[in-house]
Structure formats: structure tokens, C-alpha cells
N, C-alpha and C positions, 0 to 999 in steps of 0.2 A: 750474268753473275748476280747472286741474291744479295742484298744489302745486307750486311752483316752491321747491326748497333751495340753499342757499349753506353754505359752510363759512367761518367766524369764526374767525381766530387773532389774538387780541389781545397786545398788547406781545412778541411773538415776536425783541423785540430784545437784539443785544450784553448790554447793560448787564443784563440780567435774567436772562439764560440763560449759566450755565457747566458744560461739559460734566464737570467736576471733581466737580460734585455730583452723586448716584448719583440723588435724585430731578426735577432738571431733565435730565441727561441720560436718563432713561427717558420723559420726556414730549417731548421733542424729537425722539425715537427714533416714538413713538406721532403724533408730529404728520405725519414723513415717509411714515408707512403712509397715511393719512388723505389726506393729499393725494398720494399715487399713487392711492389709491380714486377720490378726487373729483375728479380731473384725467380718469382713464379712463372715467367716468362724465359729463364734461364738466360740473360743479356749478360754479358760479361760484365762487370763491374770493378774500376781503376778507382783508387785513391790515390790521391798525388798530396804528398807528403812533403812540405817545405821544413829543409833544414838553416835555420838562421848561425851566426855564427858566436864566439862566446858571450854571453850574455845577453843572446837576444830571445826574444820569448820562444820562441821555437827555436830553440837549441836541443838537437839532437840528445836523446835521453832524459829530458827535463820532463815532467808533468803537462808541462806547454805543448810540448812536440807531440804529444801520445792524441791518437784521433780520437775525437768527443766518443763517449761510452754507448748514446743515445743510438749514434750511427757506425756503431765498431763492425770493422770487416768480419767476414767469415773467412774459411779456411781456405775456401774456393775462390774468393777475389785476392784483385792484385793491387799490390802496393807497389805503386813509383816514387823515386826519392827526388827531391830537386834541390837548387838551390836559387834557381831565378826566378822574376813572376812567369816568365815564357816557358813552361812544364815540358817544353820539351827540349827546350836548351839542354845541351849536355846529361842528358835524361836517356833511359831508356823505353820514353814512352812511345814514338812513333815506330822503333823496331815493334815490340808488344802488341802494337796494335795490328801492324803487318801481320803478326806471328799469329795473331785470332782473325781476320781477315775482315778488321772491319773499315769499315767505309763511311758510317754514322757517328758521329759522338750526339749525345745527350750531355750538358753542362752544365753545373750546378757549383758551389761551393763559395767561398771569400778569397780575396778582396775583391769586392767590382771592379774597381779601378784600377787594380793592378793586377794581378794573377789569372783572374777569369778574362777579363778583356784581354791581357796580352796569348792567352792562350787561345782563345778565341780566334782573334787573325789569323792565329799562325796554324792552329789548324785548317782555317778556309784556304790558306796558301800552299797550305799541303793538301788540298784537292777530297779532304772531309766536309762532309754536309754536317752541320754545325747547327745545331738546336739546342738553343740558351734557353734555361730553363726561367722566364721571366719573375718570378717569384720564390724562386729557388739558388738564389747569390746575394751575399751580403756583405758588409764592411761597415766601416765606424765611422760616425761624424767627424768630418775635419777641421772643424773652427770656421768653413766657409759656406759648406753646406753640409746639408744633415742626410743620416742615411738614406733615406726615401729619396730624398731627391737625387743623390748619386747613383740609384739604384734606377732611377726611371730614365736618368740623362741615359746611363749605360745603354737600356733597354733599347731608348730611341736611336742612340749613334749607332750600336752593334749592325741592328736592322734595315738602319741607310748607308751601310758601306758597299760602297762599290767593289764587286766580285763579279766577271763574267757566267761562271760556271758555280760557283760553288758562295753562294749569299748568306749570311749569317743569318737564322730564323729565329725567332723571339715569343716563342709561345708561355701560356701559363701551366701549372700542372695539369690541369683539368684536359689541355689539348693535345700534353703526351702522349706519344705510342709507340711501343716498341717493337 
């Protein structure tokens, strides 16, 4: 059976992405190369869409919620809606991906430490080959450390988890393929 891949951008919304910061706007920059690749390439391409609840910056229908302009879907890609950092909790991402027959995620998008990482596991637990886009997820300083460094922790934990079959891989753009 051929590997079928998709490309993953998680929370790629308003409220999470401002081009002010030199490290979200460098991954929103690397998210646009990505999907020119994987659109020329015809790769399926999922947004996953966090709905927070009233008054939280991603509040459905808010400015916040709407996916940054830089990286806005086409008519041809899909939107998944969530509400948890695990994208596929109560989601209908893992049918969707059943229903295109793929077997690859590509992952990219915010928070490292929450959304992307928790989706990560749970994609390797669901038996998807899992390639974290290492320069391609980001999140905000936390008062204990700074983006960069949550971003690198991520990079090294994701890639020493233990999975018999199915190991989270950790490459940079540059060693993408679709």
C-alpha cells in the first residue's frame, strides 16, 4: 500500500500568530513554503481549528479564531474543528484521514507544548508516521522559559519517545518530502 501524506497545521489562527514576533512570523513564513510544496505536490492539507470557549481568544467567530491570512486555506483543503490540545479528541480528524488514506502526517503549527505535542503522541498511537516539522511550531514564552527553548525541549523529547513501530521524527524544513 502507497503512503499516503497530509500536511498538519494546527492552531494556525489570528489569536496565536502575530507577525510582530520575529519567531511566529518566521514559522508562518516556513508554513507558506510548505504549503506551496504540498499543494504542487497535491498532499492533502488539514487545518485544525481550536475553538476556545466565551472569551477566550479563539472563540469561535472572533477575529482570534479566523486562520492567519498569510496561511488561509484553499477551497480544496480541510478544516477540522477542535476543542482540546489532542486534535483528535472528539474531532473528526482521524475518520478524515482514514477517508484520504493517509498513513503520513507532516506537523507543523502552535502551541508546542500543548496542541502540537499532544497531537503528536496520539497520532504515533494511532499507528501514523509522525514528522514534526522542527522549525515549523511555535508558542509563547512562559515566564520560565522562552520560546526557543520550549521549542528545542519539544524537538528533543518528541524525537526520544519511545514507540516500537511508529517514532516521532524531527526534521527541519529543508529535509521535508512529501
Amino acid at each position: 500500500m502507497a503512503v499516503q501524506t497530509a500536511l498538519l497545521l494546527i492552531d494556525v489562527q489570528n489569536g496565536l500568530f502575530d507577525e510582530v514576533y520575529e519567531e511566529e512570523a518566521a514559522v508562518l513564513y516556513i508554513l507558506v513554503e510548505l504549503l506551496e510544496r504540498a499543494r504542487n505536490q497535491q498532499v492533502p492539507i488539514l487545518y485544525i481549528q481550536h475553538g476556545g470557549g466565551s472569551g477566550h481568544p479563539l472563540e469561535p467567530g472572533t477575529p482570534g479564531w479566523q486562520i492567519h491570512p498569510l496561511v488561509a486555506p484553499h477551497s480544496e483543503d480541510i478544516i477540522v474543528h477542535k476543542s482540546a490540545s489532542d486534535a483528535f479528541y472528539e474531532s473528526s480528524l482521524h475518520d478524515t484521514l482514514q477517508s484520504l488514506g493517509v498513513t503520513r502526517l507532516v506537523v507543523t503549527g502552535a502551541q508546542t507544548e500543548y496542541c502540537v505535542d499532544a497531537t503528536c503522541r496520539r497520532a504515533a498511537s494511532l499507528n501514523y508516521d509522525v514528522y514534526l516539522v522542527a522549525d515549523g511550531h511555535t508558542t509563547s514564552d512562559n515566564g520560565k522559559l522562552t520560546t526557543a527553548q520550549i521549542v528545542a525541549h519539544h524537538n528533543h523529547l518528541l524525537a526520544q519517545l519511545a514507540h516500537p513501530t511508529h517514532p516521532i521524527r524531527v526534521l527541519p524544513t529543508t529535509d521535508i518530502a512529501f
